[in-house]
VMD Tcl script that builds the backbone (N, CA, C; Angstrom):
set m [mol new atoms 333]
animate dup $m
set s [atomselect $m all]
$s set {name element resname resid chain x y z} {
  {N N UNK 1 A 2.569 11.897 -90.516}
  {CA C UNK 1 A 1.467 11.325 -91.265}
  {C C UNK 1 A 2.037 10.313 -92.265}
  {N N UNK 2 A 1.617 9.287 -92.281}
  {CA C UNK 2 A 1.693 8.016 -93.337}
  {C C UNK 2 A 1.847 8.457 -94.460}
  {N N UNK 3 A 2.689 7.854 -95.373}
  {CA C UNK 3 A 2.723 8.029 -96.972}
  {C C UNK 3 A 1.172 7.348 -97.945}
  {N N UNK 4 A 1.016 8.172 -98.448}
  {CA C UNK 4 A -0.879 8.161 -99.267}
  {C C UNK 4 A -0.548 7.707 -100.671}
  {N N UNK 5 A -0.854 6.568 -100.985}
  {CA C UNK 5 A -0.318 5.613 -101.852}
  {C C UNK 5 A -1.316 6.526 -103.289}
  {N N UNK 6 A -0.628 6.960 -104.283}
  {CA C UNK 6 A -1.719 7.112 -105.369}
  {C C UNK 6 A -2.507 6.460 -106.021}
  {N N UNK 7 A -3.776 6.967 -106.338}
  {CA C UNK 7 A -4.421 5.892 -106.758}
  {C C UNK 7 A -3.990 4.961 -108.595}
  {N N UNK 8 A -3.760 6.196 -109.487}
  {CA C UNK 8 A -3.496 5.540 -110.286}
  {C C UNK 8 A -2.212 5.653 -110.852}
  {N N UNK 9 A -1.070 4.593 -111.031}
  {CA C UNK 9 A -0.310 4.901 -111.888}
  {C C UNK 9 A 0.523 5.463 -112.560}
  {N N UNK 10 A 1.002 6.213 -112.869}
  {CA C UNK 10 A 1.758 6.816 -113.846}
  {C C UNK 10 A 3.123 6.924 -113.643}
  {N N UNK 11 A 3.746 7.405 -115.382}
  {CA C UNK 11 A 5.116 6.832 -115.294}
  {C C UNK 11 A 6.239 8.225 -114.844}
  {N N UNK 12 A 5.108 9.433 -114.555}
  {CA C UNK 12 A 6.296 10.150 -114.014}
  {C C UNK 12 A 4.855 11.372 -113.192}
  {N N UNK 13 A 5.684 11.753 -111.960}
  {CA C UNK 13 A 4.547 12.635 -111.163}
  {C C UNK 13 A 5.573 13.674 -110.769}
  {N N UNK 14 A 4.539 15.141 -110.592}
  {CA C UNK 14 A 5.198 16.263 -110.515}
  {C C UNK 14 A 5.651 16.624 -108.984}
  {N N UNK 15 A 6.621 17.617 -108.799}
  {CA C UNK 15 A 6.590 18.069 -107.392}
  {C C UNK 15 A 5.287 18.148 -106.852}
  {N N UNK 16 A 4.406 18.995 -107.341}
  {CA C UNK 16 A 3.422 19.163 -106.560}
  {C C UNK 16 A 2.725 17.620 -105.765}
  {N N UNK 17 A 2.356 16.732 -106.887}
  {CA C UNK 17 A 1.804 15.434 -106.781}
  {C C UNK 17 A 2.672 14.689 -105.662}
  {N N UNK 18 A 3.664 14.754 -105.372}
  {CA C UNK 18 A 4.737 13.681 -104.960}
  {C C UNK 18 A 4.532 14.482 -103.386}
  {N N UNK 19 A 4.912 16.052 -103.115}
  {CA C UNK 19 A 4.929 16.693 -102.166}
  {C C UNK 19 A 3.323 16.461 -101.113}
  {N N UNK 20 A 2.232 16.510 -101.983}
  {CA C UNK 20 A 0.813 15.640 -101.706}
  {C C UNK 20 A 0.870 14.559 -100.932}
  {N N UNK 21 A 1.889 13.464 -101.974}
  {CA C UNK 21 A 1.517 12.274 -101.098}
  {C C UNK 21 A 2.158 11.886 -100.052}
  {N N UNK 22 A 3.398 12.652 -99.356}
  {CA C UNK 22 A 3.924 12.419 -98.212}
  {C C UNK 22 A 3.407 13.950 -97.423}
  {N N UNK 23 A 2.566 14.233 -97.737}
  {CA C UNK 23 A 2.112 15.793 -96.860}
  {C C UNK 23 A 2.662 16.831 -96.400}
  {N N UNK 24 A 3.856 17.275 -97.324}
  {CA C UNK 24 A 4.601 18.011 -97.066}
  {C C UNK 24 A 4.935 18.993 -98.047}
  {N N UNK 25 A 5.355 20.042 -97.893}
  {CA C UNK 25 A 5.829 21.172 -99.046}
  {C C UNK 25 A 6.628 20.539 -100.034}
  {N N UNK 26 A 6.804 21.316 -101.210}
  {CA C UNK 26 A 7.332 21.155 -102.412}
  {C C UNK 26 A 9.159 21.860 -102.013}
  {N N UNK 27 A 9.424 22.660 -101.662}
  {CA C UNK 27 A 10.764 23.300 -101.094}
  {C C UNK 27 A 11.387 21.818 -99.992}
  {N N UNK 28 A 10.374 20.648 -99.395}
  {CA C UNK 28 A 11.288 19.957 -98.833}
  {C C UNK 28 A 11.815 18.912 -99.638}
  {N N UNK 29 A 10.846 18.581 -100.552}
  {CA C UNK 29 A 11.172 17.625 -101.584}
  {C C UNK 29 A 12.536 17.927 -102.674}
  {N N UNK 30 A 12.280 19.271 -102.890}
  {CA C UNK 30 A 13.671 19.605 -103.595}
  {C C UNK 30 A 15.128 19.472 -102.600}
  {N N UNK 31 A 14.896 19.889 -101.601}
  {CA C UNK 31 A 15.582 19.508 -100.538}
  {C C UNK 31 A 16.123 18.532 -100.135}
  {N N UNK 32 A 15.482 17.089 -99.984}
  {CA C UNK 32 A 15.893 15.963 -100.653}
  {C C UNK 32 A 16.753 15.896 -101.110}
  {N N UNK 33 A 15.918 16.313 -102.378}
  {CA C UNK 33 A 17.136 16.017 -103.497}
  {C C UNK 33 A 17.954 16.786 -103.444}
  {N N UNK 34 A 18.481 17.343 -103.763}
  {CA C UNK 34 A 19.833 18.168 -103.310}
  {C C UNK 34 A 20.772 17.271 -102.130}
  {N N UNK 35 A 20.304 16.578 -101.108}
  {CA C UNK 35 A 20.679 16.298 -100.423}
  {C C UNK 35 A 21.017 13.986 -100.223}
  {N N UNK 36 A 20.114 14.084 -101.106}
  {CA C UNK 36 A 19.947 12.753 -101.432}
  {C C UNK 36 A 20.572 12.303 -103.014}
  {N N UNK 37 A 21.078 11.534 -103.284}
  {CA C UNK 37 A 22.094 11.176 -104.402}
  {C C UNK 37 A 21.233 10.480 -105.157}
  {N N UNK 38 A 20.170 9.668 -104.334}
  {CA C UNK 38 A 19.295 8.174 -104.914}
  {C C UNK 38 A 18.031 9.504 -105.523}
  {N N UNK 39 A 18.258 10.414 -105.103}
  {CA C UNK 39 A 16.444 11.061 -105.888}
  {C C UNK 39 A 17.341 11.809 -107.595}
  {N N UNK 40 A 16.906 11.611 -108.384}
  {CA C UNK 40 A 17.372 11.591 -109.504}
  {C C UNK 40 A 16.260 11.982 -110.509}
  {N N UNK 41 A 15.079 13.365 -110.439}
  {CA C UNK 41 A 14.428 13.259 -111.219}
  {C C UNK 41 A 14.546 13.682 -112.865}
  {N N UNK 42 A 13.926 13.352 -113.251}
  {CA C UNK 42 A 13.664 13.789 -114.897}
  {C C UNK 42 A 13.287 15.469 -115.290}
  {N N UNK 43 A 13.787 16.090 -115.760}
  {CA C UNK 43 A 13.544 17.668 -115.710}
  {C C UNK 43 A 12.795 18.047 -117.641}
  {N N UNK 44 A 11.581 18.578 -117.530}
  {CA C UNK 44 A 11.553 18.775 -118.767}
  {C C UNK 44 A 11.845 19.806 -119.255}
  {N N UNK 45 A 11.753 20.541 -120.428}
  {CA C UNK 45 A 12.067 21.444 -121.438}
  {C C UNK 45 A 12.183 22.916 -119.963}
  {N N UNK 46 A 10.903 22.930 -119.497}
  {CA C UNK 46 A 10.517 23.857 -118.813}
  {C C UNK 46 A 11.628 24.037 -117.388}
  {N N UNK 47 A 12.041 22.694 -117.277}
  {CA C UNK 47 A 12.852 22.304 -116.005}
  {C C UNK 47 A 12.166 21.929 -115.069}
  {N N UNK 48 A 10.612 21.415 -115.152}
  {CA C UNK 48 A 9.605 20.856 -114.358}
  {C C UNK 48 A 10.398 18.979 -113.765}
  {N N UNK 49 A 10.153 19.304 -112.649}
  {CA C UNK 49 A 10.817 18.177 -111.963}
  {C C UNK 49 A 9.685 17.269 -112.113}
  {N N UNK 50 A 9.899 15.880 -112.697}
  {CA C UNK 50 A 9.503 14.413 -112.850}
  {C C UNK 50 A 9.712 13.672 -112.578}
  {N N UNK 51 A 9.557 12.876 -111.592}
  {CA C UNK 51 A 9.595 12.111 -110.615}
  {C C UNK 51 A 8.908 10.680 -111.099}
  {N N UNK 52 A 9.762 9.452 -111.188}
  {CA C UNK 52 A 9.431 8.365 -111.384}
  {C C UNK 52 A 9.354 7.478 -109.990}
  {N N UNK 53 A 8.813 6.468 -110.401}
  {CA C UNK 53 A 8.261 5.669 -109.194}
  {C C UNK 53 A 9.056 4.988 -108.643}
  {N N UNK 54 A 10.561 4.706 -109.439}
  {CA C UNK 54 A 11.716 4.327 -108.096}
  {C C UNK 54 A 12.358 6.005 -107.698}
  {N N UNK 55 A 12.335 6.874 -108.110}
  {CA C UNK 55 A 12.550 7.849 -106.953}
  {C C UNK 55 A 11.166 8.300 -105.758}
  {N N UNK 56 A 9.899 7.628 -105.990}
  {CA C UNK 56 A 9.016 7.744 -104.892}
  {C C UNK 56 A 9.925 7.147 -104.080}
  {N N UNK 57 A 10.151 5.744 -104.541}
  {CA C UNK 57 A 9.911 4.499 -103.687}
  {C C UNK 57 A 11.362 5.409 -102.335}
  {N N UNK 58 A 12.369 5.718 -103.272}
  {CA C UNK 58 A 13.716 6.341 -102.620}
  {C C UNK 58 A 12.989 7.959 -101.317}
  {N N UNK 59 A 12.064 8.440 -102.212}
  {CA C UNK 59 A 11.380 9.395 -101.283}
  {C C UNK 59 A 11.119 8.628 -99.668}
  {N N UNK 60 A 9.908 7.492 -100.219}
  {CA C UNK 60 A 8.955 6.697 -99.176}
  {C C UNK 60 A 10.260 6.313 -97.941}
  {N N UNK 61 A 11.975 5.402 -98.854}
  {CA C UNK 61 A 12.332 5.324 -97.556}
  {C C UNK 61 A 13.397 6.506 -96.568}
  {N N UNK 62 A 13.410 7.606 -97.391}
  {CA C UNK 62 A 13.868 8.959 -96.819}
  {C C UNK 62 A 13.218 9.340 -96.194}
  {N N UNK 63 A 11.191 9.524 -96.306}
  {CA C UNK 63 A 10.629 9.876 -95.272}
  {C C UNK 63 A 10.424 9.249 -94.067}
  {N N UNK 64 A 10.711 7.861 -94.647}
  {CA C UNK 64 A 10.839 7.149 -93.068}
  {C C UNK 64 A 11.774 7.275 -92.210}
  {N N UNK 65 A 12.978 7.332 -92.787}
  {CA C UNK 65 A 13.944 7.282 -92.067}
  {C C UNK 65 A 14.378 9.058 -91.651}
  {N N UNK 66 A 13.590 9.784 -91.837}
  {CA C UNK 66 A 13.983 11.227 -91.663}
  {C C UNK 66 A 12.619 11.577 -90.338}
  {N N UNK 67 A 11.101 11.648 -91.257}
  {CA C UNK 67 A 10.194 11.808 -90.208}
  {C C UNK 67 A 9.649 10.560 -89.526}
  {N N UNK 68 A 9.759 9.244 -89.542}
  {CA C UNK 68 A 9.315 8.372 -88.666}
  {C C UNK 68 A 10.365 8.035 -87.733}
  {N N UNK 69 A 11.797 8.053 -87.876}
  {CA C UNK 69 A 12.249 7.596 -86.838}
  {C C UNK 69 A 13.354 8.770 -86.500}
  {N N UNK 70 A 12.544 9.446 -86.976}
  {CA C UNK 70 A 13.692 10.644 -86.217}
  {C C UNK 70 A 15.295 10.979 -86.773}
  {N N UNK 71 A 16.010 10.400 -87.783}
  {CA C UNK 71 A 17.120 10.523 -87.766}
  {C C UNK 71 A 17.204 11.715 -88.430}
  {N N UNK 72 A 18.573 12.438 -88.203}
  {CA C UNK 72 A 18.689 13.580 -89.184}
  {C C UNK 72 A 18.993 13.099 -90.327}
  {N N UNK 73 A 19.706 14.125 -91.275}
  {CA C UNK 73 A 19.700 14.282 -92.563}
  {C C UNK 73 A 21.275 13.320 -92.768}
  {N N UNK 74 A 21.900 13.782 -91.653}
  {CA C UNK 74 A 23.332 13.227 -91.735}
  {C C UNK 74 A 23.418 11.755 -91.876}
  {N N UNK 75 A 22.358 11.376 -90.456}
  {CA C UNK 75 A 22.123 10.143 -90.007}
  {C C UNK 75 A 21.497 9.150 -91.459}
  {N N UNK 76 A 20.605 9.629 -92.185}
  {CA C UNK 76 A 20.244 9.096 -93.201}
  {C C UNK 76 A 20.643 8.655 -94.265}
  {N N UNK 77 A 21.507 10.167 -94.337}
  {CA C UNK 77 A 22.567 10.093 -95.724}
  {C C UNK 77 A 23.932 8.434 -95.282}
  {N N UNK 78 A 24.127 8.263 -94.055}
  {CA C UNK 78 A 25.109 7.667 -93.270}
  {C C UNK 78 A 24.200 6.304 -93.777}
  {N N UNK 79 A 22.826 5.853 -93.080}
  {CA C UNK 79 A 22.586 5.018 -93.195}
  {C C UNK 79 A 22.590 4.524 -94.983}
  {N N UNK 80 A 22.121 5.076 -95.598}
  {CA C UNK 80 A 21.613 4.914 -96.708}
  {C C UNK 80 A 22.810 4.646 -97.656}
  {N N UNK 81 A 24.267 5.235 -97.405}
  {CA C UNK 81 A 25.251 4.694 -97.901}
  {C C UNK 81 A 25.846 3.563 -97.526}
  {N N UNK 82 A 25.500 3.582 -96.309}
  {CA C UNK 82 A 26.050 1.750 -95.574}
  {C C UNK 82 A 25.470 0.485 -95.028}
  {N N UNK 83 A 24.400 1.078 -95.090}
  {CA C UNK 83 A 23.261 -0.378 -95.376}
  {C C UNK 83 A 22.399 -0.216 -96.121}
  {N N UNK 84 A 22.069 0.476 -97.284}
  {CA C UNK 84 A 20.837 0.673 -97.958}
  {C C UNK 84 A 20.080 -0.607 -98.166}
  {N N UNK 85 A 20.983 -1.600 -98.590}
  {CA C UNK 85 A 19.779 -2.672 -98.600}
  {C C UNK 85 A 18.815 -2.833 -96.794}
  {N N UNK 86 A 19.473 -2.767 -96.387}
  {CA C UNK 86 A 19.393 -3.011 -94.626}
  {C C UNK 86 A 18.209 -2.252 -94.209}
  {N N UNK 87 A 18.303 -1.044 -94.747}
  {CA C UNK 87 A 17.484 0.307 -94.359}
  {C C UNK 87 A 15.974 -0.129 -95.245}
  {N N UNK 88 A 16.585 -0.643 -96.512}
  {CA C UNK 88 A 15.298 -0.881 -97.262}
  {C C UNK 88 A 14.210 -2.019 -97.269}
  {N N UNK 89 A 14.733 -3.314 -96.433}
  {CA C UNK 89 A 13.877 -4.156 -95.815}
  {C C UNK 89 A 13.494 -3.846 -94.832}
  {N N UNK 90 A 14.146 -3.094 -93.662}
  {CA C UNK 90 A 13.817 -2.899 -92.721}
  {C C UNK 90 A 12.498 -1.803 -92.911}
  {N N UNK 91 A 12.326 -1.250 -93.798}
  {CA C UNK 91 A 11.355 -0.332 -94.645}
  {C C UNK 91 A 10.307 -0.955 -95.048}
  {N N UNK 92 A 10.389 -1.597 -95.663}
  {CA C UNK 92 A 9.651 -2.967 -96.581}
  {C C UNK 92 A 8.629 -3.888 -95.336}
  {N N UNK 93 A 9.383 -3.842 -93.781}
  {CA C UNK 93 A 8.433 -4.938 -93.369}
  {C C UNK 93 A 7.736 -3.882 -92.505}
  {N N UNK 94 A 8.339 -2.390 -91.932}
  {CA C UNK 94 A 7.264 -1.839 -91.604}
  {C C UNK 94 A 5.646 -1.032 -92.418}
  {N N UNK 95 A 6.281 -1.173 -93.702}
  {CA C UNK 95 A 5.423 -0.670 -94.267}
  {C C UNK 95 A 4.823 -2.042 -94.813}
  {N N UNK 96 A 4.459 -3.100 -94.623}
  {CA C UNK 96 A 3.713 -4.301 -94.932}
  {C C UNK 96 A 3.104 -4.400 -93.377}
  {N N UNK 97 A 3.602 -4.412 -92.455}
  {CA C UNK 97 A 2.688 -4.114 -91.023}
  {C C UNK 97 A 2.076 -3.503 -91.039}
  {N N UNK 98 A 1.656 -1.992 -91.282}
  {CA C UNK 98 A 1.014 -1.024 -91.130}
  {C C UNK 98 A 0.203 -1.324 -92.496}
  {N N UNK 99 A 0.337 -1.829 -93.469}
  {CA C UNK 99 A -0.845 -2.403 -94.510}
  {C C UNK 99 A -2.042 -3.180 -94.118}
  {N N UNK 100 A -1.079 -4.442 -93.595}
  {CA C UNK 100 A -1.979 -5.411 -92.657}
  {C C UNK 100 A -2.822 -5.020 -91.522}
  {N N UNK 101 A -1.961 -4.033 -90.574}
  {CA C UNK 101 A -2.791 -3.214 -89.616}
  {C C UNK 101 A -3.909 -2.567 -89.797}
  {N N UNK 102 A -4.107 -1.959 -91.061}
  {CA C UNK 102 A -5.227 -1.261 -91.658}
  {C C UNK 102 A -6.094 -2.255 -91.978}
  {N N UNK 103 A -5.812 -2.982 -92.911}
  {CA C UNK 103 A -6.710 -3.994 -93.396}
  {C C UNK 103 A -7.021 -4.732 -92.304}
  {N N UNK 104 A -6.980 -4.987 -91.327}
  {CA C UNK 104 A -6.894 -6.023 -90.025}
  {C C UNK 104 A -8.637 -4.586 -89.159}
  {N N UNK 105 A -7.682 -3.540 -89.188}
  {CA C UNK 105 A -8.239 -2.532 -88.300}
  {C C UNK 105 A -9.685 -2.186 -89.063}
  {N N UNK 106 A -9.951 -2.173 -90.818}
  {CA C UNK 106 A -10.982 -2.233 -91.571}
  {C C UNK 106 A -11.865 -3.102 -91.287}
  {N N UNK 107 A -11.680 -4.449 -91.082}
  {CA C UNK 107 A -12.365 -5.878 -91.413}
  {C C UNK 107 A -12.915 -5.565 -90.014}
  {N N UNK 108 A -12.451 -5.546 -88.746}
  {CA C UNK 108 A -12.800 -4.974 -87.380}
  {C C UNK 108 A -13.870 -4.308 -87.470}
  {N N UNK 109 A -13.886 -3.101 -87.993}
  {CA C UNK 109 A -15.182 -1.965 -88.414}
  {C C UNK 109 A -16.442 -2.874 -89.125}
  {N N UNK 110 A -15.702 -3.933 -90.030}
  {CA C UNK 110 A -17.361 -3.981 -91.009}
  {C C UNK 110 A -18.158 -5.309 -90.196}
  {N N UNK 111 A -16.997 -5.854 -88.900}
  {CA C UNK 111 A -17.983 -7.005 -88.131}
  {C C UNK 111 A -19.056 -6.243 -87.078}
}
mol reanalyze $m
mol bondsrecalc $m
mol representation Tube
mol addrep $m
């Protein structure tokens, strides 16, 4: 399932919120991290994990590259240290296709 863009804002979102918008449990997201170097959240008093919007953005291209194209964890961690920029345009133009696709596939519906 597609990543579900939030609607509003804010400068830090919780496990729960973040686990929401890629549709998946809260135990995989910590998982991640643990496993990912680039997810780096903010922990408060409580040790509540806070999540800012360049560790989404680092989520958005882990879930791609983990559940859209299949790679493992190894494969990711591999890519993400040796082409990250590479991985992250290549990120950038599928997720601007599938924007356009919608909006393309919307405008379709209201003729």
């Amino acid at each position: 399932m597609p990543y579900k863009e939030p609607k509003i804002e804010k400068l830090y979102y919780t496990i729960g919120e973040v686990a929401n918008m890629f549709n998946v449990n809260t135990s995989l997201i910590r998982f991640w991290e643990k496993n990912f170097d680039v997810i780096k959240p903010h922990k408060n008093k409580k040790g509540n994990r806070l999540f800012t919007k360049e560790d989404i953005e680092n989520l958005k291209l882990i879930h791609h590259l983990v559940k859209e194209q299949g790679l493992t964890l190894a494969g990711a961690q591999k890519k993400l240290q040796e082409n990250k920029e590479g991985a992250v345009d290549n990120f950038q133009i599928i997720d601007s296709l599938q924007k356009i696709k919608a909006m393309l596939l919307e405008i379709k519906e209201e003729l």
